[in-house]
OpenMM code with the backbone's topology and positions (N, CA, C; nanometers):
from openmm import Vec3, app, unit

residues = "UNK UNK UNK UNK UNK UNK UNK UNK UNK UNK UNK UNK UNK UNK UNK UNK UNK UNK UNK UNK UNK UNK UNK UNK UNK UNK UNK UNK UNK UNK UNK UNK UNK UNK UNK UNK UNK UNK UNK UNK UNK UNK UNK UNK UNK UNK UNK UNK UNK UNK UNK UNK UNK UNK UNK UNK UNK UNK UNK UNK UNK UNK UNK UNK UNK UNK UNK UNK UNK UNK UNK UNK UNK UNK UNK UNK UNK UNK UNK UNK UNK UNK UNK UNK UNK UNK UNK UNK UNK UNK UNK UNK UNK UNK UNK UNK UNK UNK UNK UNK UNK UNK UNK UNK UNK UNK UNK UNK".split()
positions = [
    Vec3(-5.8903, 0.8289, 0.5560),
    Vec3(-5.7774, 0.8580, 0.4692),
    Vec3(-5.7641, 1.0089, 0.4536),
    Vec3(-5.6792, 1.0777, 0.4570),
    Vec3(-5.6545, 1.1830, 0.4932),
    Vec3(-5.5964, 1.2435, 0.3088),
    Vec3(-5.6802, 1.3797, 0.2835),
    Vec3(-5.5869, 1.4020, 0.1430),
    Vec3(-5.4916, 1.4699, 0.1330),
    Vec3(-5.4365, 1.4542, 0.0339),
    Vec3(-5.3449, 1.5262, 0.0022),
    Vec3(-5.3311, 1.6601, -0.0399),
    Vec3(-5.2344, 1.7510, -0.0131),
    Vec3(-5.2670, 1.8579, -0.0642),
    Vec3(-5.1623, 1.9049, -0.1512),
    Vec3(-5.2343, 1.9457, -0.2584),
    Vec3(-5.0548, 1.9619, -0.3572),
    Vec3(-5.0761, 2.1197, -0.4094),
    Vec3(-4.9970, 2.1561, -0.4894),
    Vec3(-5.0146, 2.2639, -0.5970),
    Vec3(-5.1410, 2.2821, -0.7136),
    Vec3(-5.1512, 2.3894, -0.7208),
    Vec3(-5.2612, 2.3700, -0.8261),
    Vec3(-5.2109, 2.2988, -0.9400),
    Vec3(-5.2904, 2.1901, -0.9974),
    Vec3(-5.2480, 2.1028, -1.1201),
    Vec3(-5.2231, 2.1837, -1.2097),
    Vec3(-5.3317, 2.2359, -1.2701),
    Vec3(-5.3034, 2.3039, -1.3865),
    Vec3(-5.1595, 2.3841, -1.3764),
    Vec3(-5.1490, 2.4731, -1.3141),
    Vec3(-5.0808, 2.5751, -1.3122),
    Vec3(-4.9545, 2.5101, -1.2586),
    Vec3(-4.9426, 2.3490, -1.2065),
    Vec3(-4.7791, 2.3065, -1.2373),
    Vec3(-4.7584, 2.2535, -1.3587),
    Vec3(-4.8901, 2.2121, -1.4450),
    Vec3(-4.8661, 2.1273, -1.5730),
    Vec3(-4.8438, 2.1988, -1.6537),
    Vec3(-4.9028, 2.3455, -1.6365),
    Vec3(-4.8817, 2.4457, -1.7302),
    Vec3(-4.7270, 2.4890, -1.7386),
    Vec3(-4.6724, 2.4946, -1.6088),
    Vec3(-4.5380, 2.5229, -1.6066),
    Vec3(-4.4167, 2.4533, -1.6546),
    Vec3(-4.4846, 2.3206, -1.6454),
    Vec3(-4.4111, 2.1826, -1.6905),
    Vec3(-4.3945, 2.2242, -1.8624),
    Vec3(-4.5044, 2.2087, -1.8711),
    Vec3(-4.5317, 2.2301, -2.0226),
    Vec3(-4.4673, 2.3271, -2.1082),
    Vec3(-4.4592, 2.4790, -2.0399),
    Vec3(-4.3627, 2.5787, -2.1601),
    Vec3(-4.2710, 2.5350, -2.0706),
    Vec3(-4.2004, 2.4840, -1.9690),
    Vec3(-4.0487, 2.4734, -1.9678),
    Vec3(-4.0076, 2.4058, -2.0792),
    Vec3(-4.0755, 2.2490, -2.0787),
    Vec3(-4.0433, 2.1791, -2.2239),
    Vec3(-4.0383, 2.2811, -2.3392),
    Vec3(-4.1505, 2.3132, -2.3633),
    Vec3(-4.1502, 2.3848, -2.5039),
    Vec3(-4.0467, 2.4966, -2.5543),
    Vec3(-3.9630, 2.5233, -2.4458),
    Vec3(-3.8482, 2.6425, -2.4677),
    Vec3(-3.8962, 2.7308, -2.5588),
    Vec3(-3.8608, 2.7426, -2.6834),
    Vec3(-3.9324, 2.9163, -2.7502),
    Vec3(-4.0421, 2.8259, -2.8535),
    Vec3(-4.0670, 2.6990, -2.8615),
    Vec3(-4.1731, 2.6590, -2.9363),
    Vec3(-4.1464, 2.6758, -3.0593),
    Vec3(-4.0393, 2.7024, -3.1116),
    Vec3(-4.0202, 2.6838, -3.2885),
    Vec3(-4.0745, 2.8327, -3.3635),
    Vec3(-4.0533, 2.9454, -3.2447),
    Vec3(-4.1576, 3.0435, -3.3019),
    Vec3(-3.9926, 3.1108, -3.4104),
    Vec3(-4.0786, 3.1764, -3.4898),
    Vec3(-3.9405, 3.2331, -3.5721),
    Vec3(-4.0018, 3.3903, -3.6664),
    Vec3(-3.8758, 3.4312, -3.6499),
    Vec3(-3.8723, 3.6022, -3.6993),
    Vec3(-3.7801, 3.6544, -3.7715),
    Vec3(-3.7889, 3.6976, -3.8888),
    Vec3(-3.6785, 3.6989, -3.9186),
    Vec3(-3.5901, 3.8599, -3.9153),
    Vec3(-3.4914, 3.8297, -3.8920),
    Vec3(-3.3626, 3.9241, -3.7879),
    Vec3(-3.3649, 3.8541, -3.6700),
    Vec3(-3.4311, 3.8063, -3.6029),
    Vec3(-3.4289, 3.7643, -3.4714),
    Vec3(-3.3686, 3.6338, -3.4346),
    Vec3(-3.2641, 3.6201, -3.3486),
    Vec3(-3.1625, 3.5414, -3.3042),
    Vec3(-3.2573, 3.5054, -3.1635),
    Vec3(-3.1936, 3.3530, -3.1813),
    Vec3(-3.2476, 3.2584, -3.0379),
    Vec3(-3.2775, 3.3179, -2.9471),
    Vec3(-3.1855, 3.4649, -2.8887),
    Vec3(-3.1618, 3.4700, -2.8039),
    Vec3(-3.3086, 3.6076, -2.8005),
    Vec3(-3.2779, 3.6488, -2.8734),
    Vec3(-3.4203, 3.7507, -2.8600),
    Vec3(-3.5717, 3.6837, -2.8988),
    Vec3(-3.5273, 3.5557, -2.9530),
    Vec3(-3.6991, 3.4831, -2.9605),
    Vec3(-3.7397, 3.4316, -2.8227),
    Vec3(-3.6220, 3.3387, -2.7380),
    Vec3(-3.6534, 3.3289, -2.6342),
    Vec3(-3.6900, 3.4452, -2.5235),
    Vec3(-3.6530, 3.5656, -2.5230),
    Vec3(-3.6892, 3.6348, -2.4514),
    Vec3(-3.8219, 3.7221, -2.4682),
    Vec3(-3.8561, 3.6826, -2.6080),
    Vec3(-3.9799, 3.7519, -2.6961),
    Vec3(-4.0714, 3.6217, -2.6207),
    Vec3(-4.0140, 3.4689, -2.6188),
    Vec3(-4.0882, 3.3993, -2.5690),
    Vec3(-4.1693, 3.4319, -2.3981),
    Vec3(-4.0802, 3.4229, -2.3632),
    Vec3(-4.0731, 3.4596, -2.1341),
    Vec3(-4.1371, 3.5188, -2.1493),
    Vec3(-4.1538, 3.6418, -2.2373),
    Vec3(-4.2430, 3.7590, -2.1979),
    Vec3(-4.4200, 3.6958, -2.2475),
    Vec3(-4.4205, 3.6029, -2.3068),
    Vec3(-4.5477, 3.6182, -2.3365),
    Vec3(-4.5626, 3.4939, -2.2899),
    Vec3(-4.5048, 3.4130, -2.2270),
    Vec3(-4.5460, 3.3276, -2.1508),
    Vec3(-4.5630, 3.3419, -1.9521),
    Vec3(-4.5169, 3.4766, -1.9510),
    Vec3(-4.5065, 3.5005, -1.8278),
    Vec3(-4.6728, 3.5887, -1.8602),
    Vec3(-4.7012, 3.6824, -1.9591),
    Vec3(-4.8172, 3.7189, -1.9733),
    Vec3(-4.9335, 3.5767, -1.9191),
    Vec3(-4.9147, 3.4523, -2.0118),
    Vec3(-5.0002, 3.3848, -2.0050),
    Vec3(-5.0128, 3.3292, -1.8616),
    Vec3(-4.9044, 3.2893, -1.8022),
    Vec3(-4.9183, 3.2478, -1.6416),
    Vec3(-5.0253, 3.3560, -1.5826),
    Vec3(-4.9870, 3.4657, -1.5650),
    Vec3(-5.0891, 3.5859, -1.5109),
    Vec3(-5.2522, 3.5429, -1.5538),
    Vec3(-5.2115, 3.5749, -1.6408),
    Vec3(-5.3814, 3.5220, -1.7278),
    Vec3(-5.4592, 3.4159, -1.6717),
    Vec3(-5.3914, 3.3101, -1.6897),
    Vec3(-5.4629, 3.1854, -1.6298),
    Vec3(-5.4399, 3.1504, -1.4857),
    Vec3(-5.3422, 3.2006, -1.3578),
    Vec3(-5.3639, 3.1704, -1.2668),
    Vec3(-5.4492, 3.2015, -1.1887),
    Vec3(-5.5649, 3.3128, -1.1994),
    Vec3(-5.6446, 3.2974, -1.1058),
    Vec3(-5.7549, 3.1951, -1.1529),
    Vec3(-5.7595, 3.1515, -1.2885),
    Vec3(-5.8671, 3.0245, -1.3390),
    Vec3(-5.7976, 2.8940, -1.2503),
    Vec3(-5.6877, 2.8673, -1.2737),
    Vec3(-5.5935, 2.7086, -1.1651),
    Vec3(-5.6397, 2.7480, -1.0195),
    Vec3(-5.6558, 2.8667, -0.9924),
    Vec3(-5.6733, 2.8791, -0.8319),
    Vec3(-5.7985, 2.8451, -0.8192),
    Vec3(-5.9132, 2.8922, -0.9215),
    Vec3(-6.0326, 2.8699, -0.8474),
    Vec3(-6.0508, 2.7208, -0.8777),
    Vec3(-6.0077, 2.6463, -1.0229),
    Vec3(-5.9963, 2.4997, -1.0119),
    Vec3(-5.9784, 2.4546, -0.9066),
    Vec3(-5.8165, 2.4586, -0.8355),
    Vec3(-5.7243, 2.4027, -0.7523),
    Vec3(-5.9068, 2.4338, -0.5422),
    Vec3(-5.9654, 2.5437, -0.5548),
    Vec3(-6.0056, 2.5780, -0.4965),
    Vec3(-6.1378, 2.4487, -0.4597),
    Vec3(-6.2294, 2.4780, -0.5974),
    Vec3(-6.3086, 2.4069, -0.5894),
    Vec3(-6.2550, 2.2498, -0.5675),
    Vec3(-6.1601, 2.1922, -0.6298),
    Vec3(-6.1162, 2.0594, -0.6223),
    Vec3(-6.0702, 2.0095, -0.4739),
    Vec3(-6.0377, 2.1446, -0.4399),
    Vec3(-5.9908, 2.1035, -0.2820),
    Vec3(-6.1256, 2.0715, -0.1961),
    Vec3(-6.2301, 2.1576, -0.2179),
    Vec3(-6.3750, 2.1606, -0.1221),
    Vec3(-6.4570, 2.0523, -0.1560),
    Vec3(-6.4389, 1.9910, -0.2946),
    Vec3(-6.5527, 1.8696, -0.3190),
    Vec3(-6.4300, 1.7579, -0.3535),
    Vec3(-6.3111, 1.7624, -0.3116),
    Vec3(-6.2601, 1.5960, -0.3198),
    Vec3(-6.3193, 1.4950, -0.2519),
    Vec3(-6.3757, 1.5006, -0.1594),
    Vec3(-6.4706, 1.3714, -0.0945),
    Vec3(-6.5607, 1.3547, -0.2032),
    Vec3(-6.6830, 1.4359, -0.2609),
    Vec3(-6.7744, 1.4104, -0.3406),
    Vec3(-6.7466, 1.3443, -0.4898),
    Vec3(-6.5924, 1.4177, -0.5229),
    Vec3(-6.5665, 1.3912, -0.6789),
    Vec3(-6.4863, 1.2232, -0.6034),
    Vec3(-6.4412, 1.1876, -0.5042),
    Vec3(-6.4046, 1.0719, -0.4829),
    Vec3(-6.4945, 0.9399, -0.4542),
    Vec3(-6.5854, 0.9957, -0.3874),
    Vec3(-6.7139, 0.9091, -0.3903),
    Vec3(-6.7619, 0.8972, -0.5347),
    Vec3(-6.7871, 0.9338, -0.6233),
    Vec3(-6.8330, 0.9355, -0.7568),
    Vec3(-6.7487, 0.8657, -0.8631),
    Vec3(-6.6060, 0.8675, -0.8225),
    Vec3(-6.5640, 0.8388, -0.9192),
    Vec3(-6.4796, 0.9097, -1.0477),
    Vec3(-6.5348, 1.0523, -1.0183),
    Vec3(-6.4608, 1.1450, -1.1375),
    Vec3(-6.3593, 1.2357, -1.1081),
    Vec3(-6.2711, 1.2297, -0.9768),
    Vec3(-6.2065, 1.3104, -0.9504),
    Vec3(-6.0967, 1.3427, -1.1059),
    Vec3(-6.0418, 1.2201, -1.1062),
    Vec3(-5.9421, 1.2270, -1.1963),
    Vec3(-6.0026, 1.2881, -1.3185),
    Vec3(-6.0901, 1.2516, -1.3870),
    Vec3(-6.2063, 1.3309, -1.5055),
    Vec3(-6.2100, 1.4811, -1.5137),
    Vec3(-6.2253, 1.5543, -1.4020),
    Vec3(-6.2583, 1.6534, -1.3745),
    Vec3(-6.1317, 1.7501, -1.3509),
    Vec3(-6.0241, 1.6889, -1.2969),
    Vec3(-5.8969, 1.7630, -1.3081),
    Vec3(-5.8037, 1.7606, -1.4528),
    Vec3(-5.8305, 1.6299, -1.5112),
    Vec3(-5.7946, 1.6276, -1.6255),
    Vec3(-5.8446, 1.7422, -1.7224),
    Vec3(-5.9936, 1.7790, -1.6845),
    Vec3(-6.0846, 1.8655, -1.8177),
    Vec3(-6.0460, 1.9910, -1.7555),
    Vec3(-5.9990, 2.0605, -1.6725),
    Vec3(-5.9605, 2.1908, -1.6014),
    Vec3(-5.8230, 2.1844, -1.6502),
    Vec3(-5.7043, 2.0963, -1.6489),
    Vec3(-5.5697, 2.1110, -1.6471),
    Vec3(-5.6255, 2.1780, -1.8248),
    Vec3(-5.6696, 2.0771, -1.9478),
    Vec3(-5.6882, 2.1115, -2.0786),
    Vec3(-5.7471, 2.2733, -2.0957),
    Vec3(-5.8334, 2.2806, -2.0259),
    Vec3(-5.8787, 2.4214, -2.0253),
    Vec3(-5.8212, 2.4913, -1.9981),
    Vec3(-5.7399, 2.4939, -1.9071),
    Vec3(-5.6085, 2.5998, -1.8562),
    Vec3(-5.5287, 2.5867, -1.9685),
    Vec3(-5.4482, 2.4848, -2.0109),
    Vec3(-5.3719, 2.4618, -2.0826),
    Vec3(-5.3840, 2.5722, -2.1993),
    Vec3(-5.5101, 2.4894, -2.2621),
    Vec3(-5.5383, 2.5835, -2.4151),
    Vec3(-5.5546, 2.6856, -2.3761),
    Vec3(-5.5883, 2.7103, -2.2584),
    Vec3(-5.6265, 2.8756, -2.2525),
    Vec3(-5.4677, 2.9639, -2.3064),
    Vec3(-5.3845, 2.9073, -2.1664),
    Vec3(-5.2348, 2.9660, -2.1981),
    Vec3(-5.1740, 2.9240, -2.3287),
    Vec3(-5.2202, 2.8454, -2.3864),
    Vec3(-5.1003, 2.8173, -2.5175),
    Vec3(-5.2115, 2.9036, -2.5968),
    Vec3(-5.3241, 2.9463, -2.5983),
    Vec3(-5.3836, 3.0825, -2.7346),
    Vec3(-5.3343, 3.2032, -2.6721),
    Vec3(-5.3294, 3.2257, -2.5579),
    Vec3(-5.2651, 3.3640, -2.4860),
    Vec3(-5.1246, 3.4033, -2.5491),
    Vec3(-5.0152, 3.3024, -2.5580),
    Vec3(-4.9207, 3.2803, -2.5895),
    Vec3(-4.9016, 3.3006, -2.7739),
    Vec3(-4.9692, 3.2026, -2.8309),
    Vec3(-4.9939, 3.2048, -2.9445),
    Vec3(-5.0494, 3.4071, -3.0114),
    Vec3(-5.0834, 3.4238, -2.9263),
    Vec3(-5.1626, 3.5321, -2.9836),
    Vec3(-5.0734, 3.6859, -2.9497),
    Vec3(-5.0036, 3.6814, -2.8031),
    Vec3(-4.8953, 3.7021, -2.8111),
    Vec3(-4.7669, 3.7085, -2.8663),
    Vec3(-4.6860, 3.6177, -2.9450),
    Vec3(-4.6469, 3.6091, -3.0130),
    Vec3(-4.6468, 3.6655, -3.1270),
    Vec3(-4.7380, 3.6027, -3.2101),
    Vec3(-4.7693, 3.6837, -3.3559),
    Vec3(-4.8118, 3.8412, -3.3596),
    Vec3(-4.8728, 3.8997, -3.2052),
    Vec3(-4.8782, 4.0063, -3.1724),
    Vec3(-4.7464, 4.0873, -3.2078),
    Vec3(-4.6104, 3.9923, -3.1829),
    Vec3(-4.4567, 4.0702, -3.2270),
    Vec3(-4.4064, 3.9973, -3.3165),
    Vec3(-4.5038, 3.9908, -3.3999),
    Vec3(-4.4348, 3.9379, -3.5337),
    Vec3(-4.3903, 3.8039, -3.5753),
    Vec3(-4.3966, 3.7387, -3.4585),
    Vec3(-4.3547, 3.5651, -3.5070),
    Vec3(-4.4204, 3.5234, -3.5346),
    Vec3(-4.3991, 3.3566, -3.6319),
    Vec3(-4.4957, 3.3235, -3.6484),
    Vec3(-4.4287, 3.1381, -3.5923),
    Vec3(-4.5039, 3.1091, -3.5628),
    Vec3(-4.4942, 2.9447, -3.5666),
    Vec3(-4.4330, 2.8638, -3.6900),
    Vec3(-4.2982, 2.7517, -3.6551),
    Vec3(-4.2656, 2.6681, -3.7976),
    Vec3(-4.0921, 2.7468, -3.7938),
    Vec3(-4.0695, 2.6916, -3.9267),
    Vec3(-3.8993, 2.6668, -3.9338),
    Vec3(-3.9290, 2.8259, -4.0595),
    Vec3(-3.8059, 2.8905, -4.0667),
    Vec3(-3.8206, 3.0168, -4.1479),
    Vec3(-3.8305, 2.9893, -4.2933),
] * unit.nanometer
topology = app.Topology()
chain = topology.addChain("A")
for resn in residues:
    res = topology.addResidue(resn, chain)
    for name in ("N", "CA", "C"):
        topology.addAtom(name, app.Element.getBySymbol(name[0]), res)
């Protein structure tokens, strides 16, 4: 059986993930949608940087031991606990970012 080869998980789930989240409810006050969302991009484009070379070396190692993590049983286990780790990594990058310019999380 021959595998598959896809994108690094994390780093498409991560992408998946702030597309959904659009500016995340962050709020400032003077600041209009249009400058929260762009207050957003910027610190979510920070966080992509941040965490893609962690998805690469995931995406890396997962590629070299998929026979072993498939024989065992934990492939799925093991990409699941890397996607979360990436994840939280970028949503505190983000988070911390943010309040770095003054927003804060929640309705004003």
């Amino acid at each position: 059986m021959m595998a598959r080869r896809h994108a690094p998980f994390p780093v498409a789930c991560l992408l998946v993930l702030c597309a959904c989240a659009g500016a995340g409810g962050w709020t400032k006050a003077g600041a209009d949608q249009a400058a929260v969302r762009q207050e957003y991009e910027d610190c979510r484009a920070l966080a992509d940087t941040a965490v893609r070379t962690d998805a690469d070396i995931d995406h890396d190692i997962a590629a070299s031991r998929a026979n072993d993590w498939q024989r065992a049983g934990i492939v799925r286990v093991e990409s699941q606990v890397m996607h979360e780790h990436t994840r939280d990594r970028a949503a505190a990058i983000i988070g911390n970012c943010m309040r770095s310019k003054g927003f804060r999380e929640g309705k004003p």
